[in-house]
C-alpha positions in Angstrom: 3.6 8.8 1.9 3.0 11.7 -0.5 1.4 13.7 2.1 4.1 13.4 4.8 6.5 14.0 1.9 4.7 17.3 1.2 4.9 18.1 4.8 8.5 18.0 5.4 9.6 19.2 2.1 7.4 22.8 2.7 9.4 23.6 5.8 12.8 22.1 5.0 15.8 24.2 5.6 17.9 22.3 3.9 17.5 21.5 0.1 18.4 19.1 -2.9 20.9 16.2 -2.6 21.6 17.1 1.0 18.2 17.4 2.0 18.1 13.5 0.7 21.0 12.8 1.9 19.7 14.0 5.6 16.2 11.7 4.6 18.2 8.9 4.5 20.8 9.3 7.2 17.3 9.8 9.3 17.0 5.9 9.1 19.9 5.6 11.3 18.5 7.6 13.5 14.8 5.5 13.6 17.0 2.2 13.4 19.1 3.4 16.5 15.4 3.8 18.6 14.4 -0.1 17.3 17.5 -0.6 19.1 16.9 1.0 22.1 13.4 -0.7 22.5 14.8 -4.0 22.0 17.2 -3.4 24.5 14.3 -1.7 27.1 12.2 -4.7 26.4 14.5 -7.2 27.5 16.1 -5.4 30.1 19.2 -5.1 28.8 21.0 -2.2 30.0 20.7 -2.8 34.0 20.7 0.9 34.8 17.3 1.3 33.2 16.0 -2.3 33.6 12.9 -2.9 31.3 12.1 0.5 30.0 10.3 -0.5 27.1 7.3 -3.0 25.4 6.9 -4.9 22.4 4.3 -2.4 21.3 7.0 0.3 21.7 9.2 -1.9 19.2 6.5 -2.3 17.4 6.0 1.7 16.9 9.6 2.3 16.6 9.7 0.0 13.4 6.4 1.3 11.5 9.0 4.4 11.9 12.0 2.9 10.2 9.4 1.8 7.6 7.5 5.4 6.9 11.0 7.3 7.4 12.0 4.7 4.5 9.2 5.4 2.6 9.9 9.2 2.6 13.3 9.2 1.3 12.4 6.9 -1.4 9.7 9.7 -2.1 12.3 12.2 -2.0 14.5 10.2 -4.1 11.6 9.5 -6.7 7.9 10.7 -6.9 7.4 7.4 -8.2 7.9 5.5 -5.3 5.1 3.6 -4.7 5.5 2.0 -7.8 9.4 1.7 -7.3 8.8 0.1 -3.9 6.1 -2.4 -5.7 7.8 -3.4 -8.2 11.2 -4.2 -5.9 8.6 -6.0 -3.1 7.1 -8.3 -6.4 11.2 -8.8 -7.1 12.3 -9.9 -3.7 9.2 -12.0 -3.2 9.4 -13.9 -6.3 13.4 -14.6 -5.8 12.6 -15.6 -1.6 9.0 -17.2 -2.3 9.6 -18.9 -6.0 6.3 -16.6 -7.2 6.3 -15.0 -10.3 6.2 -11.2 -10.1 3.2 -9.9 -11.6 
């Protein structure tokens, strides 16, 4: 995450809270192609038929998820520990575990 971070912030033409605010709006964007591949995989639109797999939908998410994962970095360079300790937080209220 760090690295990928690193990677878009050194050629980033736009800077500070709009730069983050562009991170985040980016999830609409990765969300919108979920969509699409949902769609293509069950031939839902009939003027492209099935377009798409599940291993496309499959991609398309671990996008949502590392697009995610870089705004939180570019919200907070402690992410990894912000997105722990929220996972520990929403596992113990859904699964009835204590967070460790």
């Amino acid at each position: 995450m760090d690295a990928l971070w690193a990677w878009l912030d050194a050629d980033q033409p736009i800077a500070g809270r709009e730069a983050l605010l562009l991170r985040v709006l980016k999830l609409s964007e990765e969300v919108g192609e979920v969509a699409q591949a949902v769609i293509g995989v069950t031939g839902q639109n009939p003027r492209k038929g099935t377009s798409h797999t599940w291993e496309d939908v499959e991609s398309e998410l671990c996008d949502v998820v590392i697009t995610a994962l870089v705004a939180l970095r570019t919200l907070t360079p402690g992410a990894p520990e912000v997105f722990a300790r929220h996972l520990a937080r929403v596992a113990g209220r859904s699964l009835g575990t204590t967070a460790p």
